[in-house]
Structure formats: C-alpha cells, structure tokens
C-alpha positions as CSV (number, residue, x, y, z in Angstrom):
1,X,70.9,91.4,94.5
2,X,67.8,91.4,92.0
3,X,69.5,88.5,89.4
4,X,69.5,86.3,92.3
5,X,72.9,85.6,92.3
6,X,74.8,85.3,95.5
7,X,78.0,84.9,96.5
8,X,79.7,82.0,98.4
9,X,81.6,82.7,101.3
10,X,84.7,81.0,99.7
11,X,83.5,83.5,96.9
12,X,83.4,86.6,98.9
13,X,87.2,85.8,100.3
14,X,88.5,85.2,97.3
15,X,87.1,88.5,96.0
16,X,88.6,89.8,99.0
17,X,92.0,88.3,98.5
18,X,92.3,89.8,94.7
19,X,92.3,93.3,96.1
20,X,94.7,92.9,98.5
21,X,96.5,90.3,101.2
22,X,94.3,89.7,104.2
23,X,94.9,88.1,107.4
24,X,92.3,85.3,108.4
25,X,91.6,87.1,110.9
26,X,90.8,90.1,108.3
27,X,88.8,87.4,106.4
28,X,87.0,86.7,110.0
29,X,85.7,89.9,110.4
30,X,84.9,91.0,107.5
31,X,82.8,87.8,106.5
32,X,81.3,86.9,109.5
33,X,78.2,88.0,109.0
34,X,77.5,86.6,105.5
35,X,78.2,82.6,107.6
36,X,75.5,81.0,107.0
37,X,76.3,77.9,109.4
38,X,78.3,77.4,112.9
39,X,81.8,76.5,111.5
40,X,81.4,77.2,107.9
41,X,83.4,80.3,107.9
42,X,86.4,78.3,109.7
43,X,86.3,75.6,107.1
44,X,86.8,77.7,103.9
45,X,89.7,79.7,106.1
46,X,91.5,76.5,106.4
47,X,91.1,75.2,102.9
48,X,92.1,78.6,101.5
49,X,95.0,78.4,103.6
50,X,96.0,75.1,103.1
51,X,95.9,76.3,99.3
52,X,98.2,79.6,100.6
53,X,95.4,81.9,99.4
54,X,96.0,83.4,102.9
55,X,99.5,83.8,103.8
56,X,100.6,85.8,107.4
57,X,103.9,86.2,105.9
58,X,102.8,88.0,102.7
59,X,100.3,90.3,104.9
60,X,103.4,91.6,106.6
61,X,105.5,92.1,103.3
62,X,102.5,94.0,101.8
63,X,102.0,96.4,104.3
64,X,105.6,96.8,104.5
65,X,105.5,97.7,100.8
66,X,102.8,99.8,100.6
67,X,104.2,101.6,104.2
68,X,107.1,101.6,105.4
69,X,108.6,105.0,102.6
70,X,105.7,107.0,104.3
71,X,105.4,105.6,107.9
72,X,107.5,105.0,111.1
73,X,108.0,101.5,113.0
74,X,105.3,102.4,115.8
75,X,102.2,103.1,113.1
76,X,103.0,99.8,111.3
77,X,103.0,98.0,114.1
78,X,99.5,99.0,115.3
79,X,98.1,98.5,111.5
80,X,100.2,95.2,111.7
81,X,98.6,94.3,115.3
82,X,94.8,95.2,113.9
83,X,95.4,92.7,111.0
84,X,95.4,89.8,113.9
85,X,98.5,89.0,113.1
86,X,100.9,87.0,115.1
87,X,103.2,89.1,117.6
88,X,106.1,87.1,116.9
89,X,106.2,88.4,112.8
90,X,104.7,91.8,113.9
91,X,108.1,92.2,116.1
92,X,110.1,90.6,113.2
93,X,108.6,93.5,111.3
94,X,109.2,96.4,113.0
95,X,112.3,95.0,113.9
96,X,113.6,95.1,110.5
97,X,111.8,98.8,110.0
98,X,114.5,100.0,113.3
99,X,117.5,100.4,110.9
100,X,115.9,102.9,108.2
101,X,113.9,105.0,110.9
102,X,116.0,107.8,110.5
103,X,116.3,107.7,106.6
104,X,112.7,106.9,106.4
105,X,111.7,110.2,108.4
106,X,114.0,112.4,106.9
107,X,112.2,111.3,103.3
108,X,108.7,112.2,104.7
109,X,110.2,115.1,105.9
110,X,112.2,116.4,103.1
111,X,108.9,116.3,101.3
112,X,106.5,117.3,103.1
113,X,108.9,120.8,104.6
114,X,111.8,120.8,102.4
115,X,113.8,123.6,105.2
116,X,114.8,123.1,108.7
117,X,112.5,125.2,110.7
118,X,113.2,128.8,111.5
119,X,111.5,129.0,115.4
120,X,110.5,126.7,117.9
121,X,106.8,126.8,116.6
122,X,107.6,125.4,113.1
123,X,110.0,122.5,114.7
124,X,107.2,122.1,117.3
125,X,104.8,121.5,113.4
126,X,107.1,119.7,112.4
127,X,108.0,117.6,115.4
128,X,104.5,116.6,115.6
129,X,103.7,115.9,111.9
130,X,106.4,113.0,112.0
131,X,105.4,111.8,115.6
132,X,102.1,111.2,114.1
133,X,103.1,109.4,111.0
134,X,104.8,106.7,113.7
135,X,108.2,107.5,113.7
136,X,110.2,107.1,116.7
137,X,111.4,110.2,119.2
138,X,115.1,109.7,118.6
139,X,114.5,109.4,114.7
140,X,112.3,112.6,114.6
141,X,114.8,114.4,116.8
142,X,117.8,113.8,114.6
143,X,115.9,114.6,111.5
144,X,114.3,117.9,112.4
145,X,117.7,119.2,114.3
146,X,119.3,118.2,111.0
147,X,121.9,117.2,113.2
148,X,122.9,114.2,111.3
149,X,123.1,114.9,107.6
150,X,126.1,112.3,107.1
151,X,126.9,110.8,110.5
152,X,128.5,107.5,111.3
153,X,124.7,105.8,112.4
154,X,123.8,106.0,108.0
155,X,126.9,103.9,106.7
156,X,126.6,100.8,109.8
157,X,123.4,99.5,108.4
C-alpha cells in the first residue's frame, strides 16, 4: 500500500467479520499468511471470540439463511463442513433442513421448470438439476413425479 498504512491482523478479521459471519477456522485460513509471529494469529482469534465477534452458532444460521430456499441438506452440509465447523452443529443443521426437503425442492423446481416433464429426457434434466443443488433422492423423486402435490408427509411437520 503506497500511504504506508497497514492493517492489523485483528484489523483484517474484523474487516472480514463486517462482510459476513466466519468461522475461526475461516479467519485461520484466510489470515494466515498476513501472521506476523508464531501464535499471534491464535491470540486475536481468542480475544475476538471471547468478545463473540466469532460465533459457530451464527455461521450456521447465516448460511442457513442465505441457503437453505435455494439448496438441499447434502450441499449445506459440505459448505457447512468447509467452514471448519463442528460436526455436532453441522448435523444439528442439516438435521433441521430434513423436514422442508421436499417443499424446499419443489420451490427451486417450480422456478426454475414451472411443468412436469413431458419424456424421460426432461425428468432425467430435471432430475439432475435438483440432485446437484443438494437435495436428497427421495425429495427430488416426489417432486419431479409430482406425485405428492398435497399428501399427508406436508401437514406432519
């Protein structure tokens, strides 16, 4: 930087941190290379989570925000797993994701296709759009069959 100003690490996660929620072990990776000491990077990750600048539990809420209306259980849980995050809220997570599957699949659907597919090479398309967006075999089934427009499985919650 020609001014001469440079940022602190504590700087550089905080700057991080205003965009978005991070996972310290986000904040690891990402500001690594800017340590300029053994053990620095560790002690400003502690003191901004003793302050709850970093917070595990509001990484998982923000993804699940910003996610789950467009993607299944199975592609949160590998963006959830890449955030380091502990497997005990990442199964939490996608465990509270199971119950919407279907509904959440049939919205992607609905927008992205709009009509049930006419041959086996559309449903195939089809099939395959939602499998990539993360959404479970059973839940893509049911919604590109249509075979559950108002079945039991929507009103037990």
């Amino acid at each position: 930087m020609a001014t001469g100003f440079a940022l602190s690490l504590k700087g550089r996660a905080l700057r991080l941190l205003t965009g978005r929620e991070h996972s310290r072990a986000e904040l690891e990776r990402k500001l690594a290379a800017h340590e300029e000491e053994p053990g620095q990077l560790a002690k400003v990750l502690d003191e901004l989570q003793a302050k709850d600048f970093i917070s595990e539990s509001r990484v998982v809420e923000s993804v699940l925000n910003r996610r789950a209306n467009r993607f299944g259980a199975a592609r949160i849980r590998h963006e959830l797993q890449g955030k380091g995050l502990q497997a005990e809220a990442v199964a939490a997570a996608v465990q509270s994701l199971k119950g919407s599957e279907v509904e959440r699949a049939r919205g992607v659907w609905q927008k992205k296709f709009g009509v049930p597919a006419t041959d086996a090479a559309e449903r195939g398309k089809q099939m395959r759009f939602l499998a990539a967006r993360g959404f479970g075999s059973e839940a893509i089934r049911r919604v590109v069959s249509g075979s559950d427009d108002m079945s039991e499985d929507d009103f037990s919650g």
